[in-house]
C-alpha distance (Angstrom), angle and dihedral (degrees) to the residues before:
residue distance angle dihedral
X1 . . .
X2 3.86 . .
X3 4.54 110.9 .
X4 4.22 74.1 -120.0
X5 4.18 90.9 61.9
X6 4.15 88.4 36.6
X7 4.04 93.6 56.2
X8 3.76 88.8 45.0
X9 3.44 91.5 53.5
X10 3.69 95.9 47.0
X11 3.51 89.8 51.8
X12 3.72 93.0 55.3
X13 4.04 96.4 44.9
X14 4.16 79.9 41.8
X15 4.23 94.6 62.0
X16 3.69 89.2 33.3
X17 3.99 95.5 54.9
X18 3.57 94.4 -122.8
X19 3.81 97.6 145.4
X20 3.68 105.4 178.6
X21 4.19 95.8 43.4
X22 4.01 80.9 46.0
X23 3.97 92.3 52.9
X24 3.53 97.2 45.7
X25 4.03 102.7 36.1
X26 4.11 84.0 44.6
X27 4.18 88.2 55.2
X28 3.92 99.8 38.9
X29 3.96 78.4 60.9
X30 3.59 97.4 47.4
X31 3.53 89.1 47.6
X32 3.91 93.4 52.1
X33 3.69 96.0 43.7
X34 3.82 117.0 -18.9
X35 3.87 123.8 -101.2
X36 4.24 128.9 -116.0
X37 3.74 119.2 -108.9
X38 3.37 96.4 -91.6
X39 3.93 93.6 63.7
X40 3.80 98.1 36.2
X41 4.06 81.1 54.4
X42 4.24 85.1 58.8
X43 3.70 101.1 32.6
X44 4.37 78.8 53.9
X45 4.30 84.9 54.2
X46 3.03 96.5 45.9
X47 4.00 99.3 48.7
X48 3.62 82.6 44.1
X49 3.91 97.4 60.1
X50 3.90 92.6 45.9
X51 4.21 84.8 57.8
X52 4.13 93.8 -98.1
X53 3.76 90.3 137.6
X54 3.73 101.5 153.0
X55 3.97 92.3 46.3
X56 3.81 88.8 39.0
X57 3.84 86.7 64.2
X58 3.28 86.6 38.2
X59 3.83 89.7 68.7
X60 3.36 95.7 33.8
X61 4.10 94.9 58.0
X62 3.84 81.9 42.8
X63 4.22 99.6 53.2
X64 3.99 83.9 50.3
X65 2.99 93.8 56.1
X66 4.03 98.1 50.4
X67 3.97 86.5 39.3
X68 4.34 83.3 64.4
X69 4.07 89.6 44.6
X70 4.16 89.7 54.3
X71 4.27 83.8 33.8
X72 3.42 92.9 -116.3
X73 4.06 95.7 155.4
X74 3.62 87.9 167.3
X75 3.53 102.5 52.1
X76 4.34 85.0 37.8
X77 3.92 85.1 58.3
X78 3.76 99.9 47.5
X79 3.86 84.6 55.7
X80 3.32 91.4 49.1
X81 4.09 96.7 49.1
X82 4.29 86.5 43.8
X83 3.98 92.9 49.6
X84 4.02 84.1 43.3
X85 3.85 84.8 52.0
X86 3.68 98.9 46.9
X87 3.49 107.5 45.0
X88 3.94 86.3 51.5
X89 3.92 82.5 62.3
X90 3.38 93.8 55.4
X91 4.04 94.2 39.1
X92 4.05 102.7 -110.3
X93 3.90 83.8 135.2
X94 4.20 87.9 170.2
X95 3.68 98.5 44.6
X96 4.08 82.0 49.8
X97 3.81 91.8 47.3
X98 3.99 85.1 55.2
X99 3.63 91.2 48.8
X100 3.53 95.3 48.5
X101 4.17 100.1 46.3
X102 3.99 78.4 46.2
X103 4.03 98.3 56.5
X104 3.75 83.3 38.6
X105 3.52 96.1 64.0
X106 2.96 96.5 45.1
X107 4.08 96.9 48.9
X108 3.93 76.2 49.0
X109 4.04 89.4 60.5
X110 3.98 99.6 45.0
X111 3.88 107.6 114.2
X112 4.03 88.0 -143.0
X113 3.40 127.3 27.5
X114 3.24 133.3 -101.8
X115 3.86 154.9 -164.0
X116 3.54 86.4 -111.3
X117 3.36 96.0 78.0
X118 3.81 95.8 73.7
X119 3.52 91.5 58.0
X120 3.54 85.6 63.8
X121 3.66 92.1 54.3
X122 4.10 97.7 48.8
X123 4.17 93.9 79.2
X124 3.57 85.1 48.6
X125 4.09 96.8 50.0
X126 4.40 83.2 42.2
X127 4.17 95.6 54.3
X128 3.97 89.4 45.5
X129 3.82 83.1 44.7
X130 3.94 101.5 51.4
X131 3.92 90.1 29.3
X132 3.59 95.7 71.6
X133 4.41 100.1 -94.4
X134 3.55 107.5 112.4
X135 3.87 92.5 161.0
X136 3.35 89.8 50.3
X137 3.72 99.3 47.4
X138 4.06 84.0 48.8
X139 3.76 86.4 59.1
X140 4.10 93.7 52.9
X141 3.80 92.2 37.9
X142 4.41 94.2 56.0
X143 3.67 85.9 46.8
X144 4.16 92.8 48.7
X145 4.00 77.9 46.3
X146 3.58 99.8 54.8
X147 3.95 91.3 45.1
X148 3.95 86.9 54.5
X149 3.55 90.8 46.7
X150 3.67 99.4 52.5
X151 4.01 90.2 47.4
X152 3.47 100.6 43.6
X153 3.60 89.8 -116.6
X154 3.99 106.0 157.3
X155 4.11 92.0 175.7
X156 3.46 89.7 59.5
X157 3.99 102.5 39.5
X158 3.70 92.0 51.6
X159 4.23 87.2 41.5
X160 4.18 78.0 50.8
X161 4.29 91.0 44.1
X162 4.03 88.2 46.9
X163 3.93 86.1 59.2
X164 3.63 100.2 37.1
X165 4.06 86.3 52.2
X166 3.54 96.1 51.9
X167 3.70 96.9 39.3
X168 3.60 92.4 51.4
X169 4.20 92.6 47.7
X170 3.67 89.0 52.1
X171 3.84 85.8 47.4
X172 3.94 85.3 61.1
X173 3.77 96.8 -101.9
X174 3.75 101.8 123.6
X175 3.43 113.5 166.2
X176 4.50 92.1 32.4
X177 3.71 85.2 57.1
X178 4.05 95.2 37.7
X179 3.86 82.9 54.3
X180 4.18 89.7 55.0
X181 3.91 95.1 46.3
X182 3.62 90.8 48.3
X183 4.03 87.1 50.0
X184 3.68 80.9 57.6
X185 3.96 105.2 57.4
X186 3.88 84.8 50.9
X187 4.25 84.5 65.8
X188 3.78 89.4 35.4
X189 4.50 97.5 45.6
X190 4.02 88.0 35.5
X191 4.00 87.2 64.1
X192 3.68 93.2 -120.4
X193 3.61 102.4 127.5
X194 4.46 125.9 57.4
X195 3.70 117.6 -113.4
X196 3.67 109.7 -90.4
X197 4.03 90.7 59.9
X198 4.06 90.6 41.0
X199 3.79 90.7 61.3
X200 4.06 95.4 40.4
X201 3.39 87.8 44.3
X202 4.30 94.1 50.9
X203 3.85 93.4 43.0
X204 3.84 98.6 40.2
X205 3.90 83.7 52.9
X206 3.89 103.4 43.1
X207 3.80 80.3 47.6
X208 3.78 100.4 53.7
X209 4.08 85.3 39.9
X210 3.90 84.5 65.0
X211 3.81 90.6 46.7
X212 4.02 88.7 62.4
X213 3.40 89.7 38.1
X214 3.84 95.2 -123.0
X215 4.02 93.8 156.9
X216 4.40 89.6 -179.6
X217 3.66 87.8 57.2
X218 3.41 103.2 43.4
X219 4.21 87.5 46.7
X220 4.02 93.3 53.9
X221 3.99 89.7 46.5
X222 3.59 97.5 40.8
X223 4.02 90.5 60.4
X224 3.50 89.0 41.5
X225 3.22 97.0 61.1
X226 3.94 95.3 39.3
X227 3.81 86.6 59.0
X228 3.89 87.0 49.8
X229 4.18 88.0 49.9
X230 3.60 90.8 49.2
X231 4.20 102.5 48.7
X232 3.88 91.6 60.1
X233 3.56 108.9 67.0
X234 3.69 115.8 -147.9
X235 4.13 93.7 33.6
X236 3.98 113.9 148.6
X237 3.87 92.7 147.3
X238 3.90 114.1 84.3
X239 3.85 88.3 -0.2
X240 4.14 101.3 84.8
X241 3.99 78.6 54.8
X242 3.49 94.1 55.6
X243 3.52 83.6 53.3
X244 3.56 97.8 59.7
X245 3.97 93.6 43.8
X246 4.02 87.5 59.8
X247 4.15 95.2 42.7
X248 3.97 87.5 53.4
X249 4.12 84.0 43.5
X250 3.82 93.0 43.5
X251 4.14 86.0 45.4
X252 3.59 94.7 48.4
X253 4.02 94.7 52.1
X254 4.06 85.7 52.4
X255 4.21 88.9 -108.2
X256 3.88 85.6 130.7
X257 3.31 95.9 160.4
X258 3.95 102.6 59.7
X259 3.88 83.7 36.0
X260 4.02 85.0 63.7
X261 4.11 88.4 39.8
X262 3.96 82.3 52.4
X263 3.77 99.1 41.3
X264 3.76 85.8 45.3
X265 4.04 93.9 55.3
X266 3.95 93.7 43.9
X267 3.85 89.5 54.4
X268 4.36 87.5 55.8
X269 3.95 84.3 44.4
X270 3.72 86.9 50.4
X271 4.31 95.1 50.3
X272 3.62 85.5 44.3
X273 3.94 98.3 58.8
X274 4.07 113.9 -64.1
X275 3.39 94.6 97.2
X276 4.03 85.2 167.6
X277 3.86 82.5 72.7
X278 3.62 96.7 63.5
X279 4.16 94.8 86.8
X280 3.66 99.3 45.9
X281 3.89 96.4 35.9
X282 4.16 88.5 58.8
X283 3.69 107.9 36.2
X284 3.46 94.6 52.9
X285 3.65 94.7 52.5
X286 3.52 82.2 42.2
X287 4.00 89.8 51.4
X288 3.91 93.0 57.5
X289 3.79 101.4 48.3
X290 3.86 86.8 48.6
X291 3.80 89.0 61.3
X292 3.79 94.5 33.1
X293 3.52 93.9 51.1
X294 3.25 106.2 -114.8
X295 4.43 91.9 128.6
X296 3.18 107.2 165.3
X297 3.74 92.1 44.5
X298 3.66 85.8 52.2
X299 3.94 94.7 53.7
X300 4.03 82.4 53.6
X301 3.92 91.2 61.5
X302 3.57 99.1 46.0
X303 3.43 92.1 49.9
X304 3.74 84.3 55.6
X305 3.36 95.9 56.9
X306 3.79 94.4 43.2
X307 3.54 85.1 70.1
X308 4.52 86.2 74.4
X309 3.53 83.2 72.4
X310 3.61 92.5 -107.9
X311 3.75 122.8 106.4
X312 4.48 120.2 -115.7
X313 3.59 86.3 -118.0
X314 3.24 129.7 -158.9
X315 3.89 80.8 4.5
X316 3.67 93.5 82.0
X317 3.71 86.2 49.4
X318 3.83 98.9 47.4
X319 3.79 83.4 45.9
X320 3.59 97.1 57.5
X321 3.70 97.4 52.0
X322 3.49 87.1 40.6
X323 4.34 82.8 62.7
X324 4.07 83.8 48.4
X325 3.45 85.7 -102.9
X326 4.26 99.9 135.7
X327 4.07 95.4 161.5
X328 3.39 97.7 50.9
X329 3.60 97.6 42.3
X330 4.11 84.0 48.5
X331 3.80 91.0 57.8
X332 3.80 92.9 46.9
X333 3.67 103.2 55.4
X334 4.16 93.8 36.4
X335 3.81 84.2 59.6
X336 3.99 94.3 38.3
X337 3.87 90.0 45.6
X338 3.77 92.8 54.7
X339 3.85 91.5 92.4
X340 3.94 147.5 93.5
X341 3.89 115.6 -35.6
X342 3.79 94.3 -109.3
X343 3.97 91.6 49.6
X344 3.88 90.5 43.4
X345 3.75 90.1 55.1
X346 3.74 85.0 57.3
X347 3.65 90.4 60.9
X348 3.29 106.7 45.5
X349 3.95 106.7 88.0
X350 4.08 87.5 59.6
X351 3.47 90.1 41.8
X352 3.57 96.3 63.6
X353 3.48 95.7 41.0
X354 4.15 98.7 51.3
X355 4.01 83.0 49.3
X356 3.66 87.8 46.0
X357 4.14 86.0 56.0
X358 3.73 88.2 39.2
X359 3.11 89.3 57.2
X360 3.74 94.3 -137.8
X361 3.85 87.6 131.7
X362 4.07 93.2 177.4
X363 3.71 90.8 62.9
X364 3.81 83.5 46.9
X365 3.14 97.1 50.8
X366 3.89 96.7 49.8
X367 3.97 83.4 51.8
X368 3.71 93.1 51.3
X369 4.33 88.0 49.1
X370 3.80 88.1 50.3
X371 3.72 88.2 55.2
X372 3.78 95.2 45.7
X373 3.67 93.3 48.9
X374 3.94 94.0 48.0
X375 4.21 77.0 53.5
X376 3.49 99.7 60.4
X377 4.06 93.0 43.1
X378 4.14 85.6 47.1
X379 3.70 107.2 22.5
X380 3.59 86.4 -169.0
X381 3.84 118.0 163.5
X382 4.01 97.1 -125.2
X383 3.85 86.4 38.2
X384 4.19 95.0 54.0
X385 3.80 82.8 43.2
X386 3.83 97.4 55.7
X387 3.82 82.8 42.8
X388 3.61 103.7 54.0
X389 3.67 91.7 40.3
X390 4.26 89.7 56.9
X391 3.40 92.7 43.8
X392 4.12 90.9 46.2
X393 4.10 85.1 47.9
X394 3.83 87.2 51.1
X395 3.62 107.8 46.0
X396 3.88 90.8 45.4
X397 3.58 89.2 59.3
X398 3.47 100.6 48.6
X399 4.17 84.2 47.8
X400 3.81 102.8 -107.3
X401 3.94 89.7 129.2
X402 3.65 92.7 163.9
X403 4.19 98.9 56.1
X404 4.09 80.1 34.8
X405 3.74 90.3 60.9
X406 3.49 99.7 46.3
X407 3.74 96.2 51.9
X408 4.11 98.8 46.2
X409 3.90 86.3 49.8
X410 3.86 84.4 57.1
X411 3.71 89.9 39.3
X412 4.40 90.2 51.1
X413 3.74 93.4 43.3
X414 4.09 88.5 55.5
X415 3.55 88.4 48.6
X416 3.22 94.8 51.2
X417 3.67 98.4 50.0
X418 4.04 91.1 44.4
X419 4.16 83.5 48.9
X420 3.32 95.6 -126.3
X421 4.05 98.7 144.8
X422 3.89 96.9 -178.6
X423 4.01 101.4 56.7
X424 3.77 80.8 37.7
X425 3.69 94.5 52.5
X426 4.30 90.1 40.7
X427 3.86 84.0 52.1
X428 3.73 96.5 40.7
X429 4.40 86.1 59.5
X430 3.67 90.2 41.6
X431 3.72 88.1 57.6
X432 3.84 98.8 47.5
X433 4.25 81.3 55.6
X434 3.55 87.1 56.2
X435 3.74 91.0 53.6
X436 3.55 92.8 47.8
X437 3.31 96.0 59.5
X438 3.74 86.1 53.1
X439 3.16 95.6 57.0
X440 3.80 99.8 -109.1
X441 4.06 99.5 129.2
X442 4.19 95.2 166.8
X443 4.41 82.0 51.8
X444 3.35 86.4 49.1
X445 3.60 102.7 51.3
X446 3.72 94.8 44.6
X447 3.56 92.7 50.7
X448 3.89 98.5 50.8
X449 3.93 96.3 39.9
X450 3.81 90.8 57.1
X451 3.88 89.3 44.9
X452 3.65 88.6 44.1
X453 4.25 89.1 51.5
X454 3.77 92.4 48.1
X455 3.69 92.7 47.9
X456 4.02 88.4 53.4
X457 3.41 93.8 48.5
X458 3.48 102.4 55.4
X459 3.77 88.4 41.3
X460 3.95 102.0 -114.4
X461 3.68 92.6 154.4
X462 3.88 98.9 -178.1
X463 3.83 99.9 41.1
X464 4.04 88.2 45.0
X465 3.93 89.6 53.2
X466 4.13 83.5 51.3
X467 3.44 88.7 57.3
X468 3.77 102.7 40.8
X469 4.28 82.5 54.3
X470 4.14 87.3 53.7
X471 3.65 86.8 49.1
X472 4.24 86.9 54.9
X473 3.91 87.0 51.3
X474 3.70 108.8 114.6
X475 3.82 96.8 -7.8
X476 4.06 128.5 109.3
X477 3.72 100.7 -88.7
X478 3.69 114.6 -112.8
X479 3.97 130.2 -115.0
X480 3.31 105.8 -85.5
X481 3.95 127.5 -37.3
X482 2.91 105.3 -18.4
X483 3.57 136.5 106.1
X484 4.14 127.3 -113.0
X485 4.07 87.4 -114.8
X486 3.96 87.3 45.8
X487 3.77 90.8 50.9
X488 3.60 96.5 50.0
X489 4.21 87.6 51.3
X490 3.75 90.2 42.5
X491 4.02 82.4 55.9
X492 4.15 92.8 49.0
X493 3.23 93.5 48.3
X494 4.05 98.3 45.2
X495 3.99 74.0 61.5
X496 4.07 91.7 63.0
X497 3.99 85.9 -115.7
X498 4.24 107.2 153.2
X499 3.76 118.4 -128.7
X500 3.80 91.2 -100.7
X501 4.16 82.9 57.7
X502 3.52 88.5 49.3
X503 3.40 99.6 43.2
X504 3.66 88.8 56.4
X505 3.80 104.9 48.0
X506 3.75 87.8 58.1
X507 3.36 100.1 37.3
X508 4.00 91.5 -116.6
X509 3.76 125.2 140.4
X510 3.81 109.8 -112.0
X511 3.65 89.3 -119.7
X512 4.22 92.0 60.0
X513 4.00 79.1 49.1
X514 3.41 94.6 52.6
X515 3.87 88.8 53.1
X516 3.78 91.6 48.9
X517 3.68 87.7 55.6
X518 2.95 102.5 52.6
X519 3.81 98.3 49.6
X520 3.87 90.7 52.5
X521 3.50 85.3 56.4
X522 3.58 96.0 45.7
X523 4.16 94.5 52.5
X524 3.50 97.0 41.7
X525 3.79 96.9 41.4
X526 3.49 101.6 -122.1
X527 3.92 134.3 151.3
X528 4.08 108.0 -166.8
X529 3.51 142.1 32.2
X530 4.06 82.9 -118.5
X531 3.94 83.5 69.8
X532 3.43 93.4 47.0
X533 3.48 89.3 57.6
X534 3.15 95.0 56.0
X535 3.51 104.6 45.9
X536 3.58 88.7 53.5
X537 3.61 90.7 61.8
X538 3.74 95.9 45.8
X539 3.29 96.8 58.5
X540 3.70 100.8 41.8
X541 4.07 92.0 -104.7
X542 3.69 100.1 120.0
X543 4.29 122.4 85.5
């Protein structure tokens, strides 16, 4: 095959987003004969996308350089402001500084100007961005705006948008920056924009739509951008990201295991080059064997995902407490929280609740006003739910059990509509406390036995055994370990009744029985129903 037959083979692979075939067409060429700039610039996309980072720049350093031997400046600059770009993702902040003074000078030498330079200006708005300067990465990102603007250049005024959105959400504008990213994804799902800003564009959003806590958004992106993973064959870049959106989805919906499947895949997609994976991929695995249990598993992730650059926060937090360790997991998220707007926002939810177990119920309660006040400025449905369910938490411990029940009921029924069954089970117990304490024991019960259930089912070991201890509050302790609802099934079954009998006498599925079952067997060290018969009668359980 000639390097003439190789290019044009590239190219066609190139326009139909067949990375690999475009990779390895583009370098049998350049190995027969060499390519011009404007090929070694694609062959260094498309090695890129399938995770070749280090030959991607490779190519990239390599097409500038053959852009300045034609005297291309242009095309030399936009090299220059792409390599600046990329090595920022993958944190070589100096060899991105060197880049970036490069494409400058350059832009600085061009006799007219040119859209280029507000390529050159993009890394510049990102590090001010992710360094903690959202006003100043505003400033950067209306200038990139008004150069993309006044060249027509729609890649780089929705590139500029994408910035000015975020910046302004972590600024504590919600819905004004909401409104820009969504201005965005009409460039990006129109087809007006090449691949590389597509997929920053779709993760940076689905990202910032988490940040707000707008759960519908981040759902209709998140499969948007998984069917935009899946119709390029060979993608790596962008794709272990999409991974992580649709683990912390999958998590939040209670489908814990395919969140751990989809964790699992976005930390391979991470090794194999989308290195922006590596944060998402670990805390949420982290996230789920903090609330199933599994602690020192947990500790293992976020460490993981420490190693971004970015801190598992308020994981670390939540995972201290979680070890009964309320001062230390205090200190953490005071420090963590003391941040941008945006990121604060973030925090909040465990905030409240580690002050709650602190017991330092001012600080809680300033937490819980925060929240209420980002509510009424973004009456978002997860947002009014996280809301509700702080200021529930608060008022119950500071013994206003009426205005506590009131607000957790508001708080489960959210929860319930968003299907989020774990905050709605949490919320669910916290409201049969709050009944309690009114003196409504039957209100009580029911509400902490179906918490209790949903808590079992998904496998939430510590915040079930919470709940089965509220369910012991104010009731004749029973014989032994066990539980009142495992006494009662310890009874049915000293009877011979099947699980299906059981199930339906207390209005149980046969699966929660199951469960039940097999934790009375567990904590009294049993093997057979036979046994449990027996026991039962032993100890006076049975009739």
């Amino acid at each position: 095959m000639s390097a003439e037959t190789g290019m044009d083979q590239g190219r066609s692979a190139f326009r139909e987003q067949r990375w690999t075939d475009a990779q390895q067409s583009y370098r049998d060429a350049d190995q027969r004969g060499g390519l011009p700039a404007t090929d070694l610039e694609r062959l260094a996309t498309a090695e890129i996308l399938t995770g070749n980072t280090i030959a991607g720049l490779d190519s990239l350093t390599r097409a500038h350089e053959e852009f300045l031997v034609v005297g291309d400046v242009v095309g030399a600059a936009r090299c220059a402001g792409w390599l600046g770009l990329h090595l920022i993702t993958v944190g070589e902040m100096s060899r991105a500084g060197g880049w970036l003074a490069r494409g400058q000078r350059l832009v600085d030498e061009l006799h007219e100007p040119s859209a280029v330079q507000g390529l050159t200006l993009l890394p510049m708005g990102v590090g001010k961005l992710f360094g903690g300067d959202p006003a100043g990465a505003l400033q950067i990102f209306a200038q990139v705006a008004d150069i993309g603007q006044r060249f027509q250049d729609r890649e780089l005024a929705a590139l500029s948008l994408l910035g000015k959105g975020q910046a302004t959400i972590m600024l504590g504008r919600a819905d004004e920056g909401l409104g820009m990213l969504d201005e965005v994804m009409v460039a990006v799902t129109a087809g007006e924009l090449s691949p590389v800003p597509c997929g920053i564009a779709y993760c940076a959003v689905i990202a910032y739509c988490h940040v707000v806590f707008d759960l519908g958004r981040a759902l209709e992106w998140t499969a948007a951008l998984d069917h935009w993973c899946l119709n390029q064959p060979g993608l790596v870049a962008f794709s272990g990201q999409c991974q992580a959106h649709r683990a912390e989805l999958f998590r939040l919906h209670g489908a814990w295991p395919e969140a751990l499947e989809a964790a699992k895949a976005a930390q391979s997609l991470a090794a194999r080059g989308d290195p922006q994976a590596l944060y998402g991929a670990f805390v949420e695995e982290g996230d789920i064997q903090r609330v199933t249990g599994n602690l020192d598993a947990a500790e293992a992730s976020y460490r993981q995902a420490a190693r971004s650059g970015y801190e598992p926060q308020p994981g670390l937090s939540l995972l201290a407490l979680a070890r009964g360790e309320a001062p230390k997991a205090q200190a953490a998220i005071r420090r963590a929280a003391t941040t941008a707007p945006g990121t604060r926002r973030q925090l909040l939810p465990a905030l409240v609740e580690i002050e709650v177990a602190a017991d330092d119920l001012d600080a809680a309660s300033n937490g819980a006003d925060e929240l209420a006040a980002f509510a009424r400025e973004t009456p978002k449905p997860m947002v009014r739910a996280l809301a509700s369910q702080a200021d529930g938490a608060v008022r119950l411990a500071r013994g206003d059990a009426l205005g506590a029940s009131a607000s957790l009921r508001e708080a489960w029924r959210l929860w319930q509509e968003l299907g989020v069954p774990f905050e709605a089970a949490r919320c669910q117990a916290l409201a049969g406390r709050a009944c309690r304490a009114l003196g409504d024991e039957a209100s009580a019960l029911m509400h902490l036995e179906a918490a209790h259930t949903t808590l079992l089912e998904l496998g939430a070991a510590p915040a079930a055994t919470w709940a089965a201890s509220l369910m012991s509050e104010g009731t004749p302790a029973p014989a032994g370990p066990l539980t009142r609802r495992e006494c009662e099934i310890l009874q049915l079954v000293a009877t011979g009744k099947t699980n299906r009998g059981i199930a339906g006498e207390l209005f149980l599925s046969e699966k929660t029985v199951a469960r039940h079952l097999s934790n009375i067997f567990l904590k009294l060290g049993l093997t057979s129903r036979a046994a449990a018969t027996s026991y039962a009668y032993e100890h006076g359980l049975a009739g």
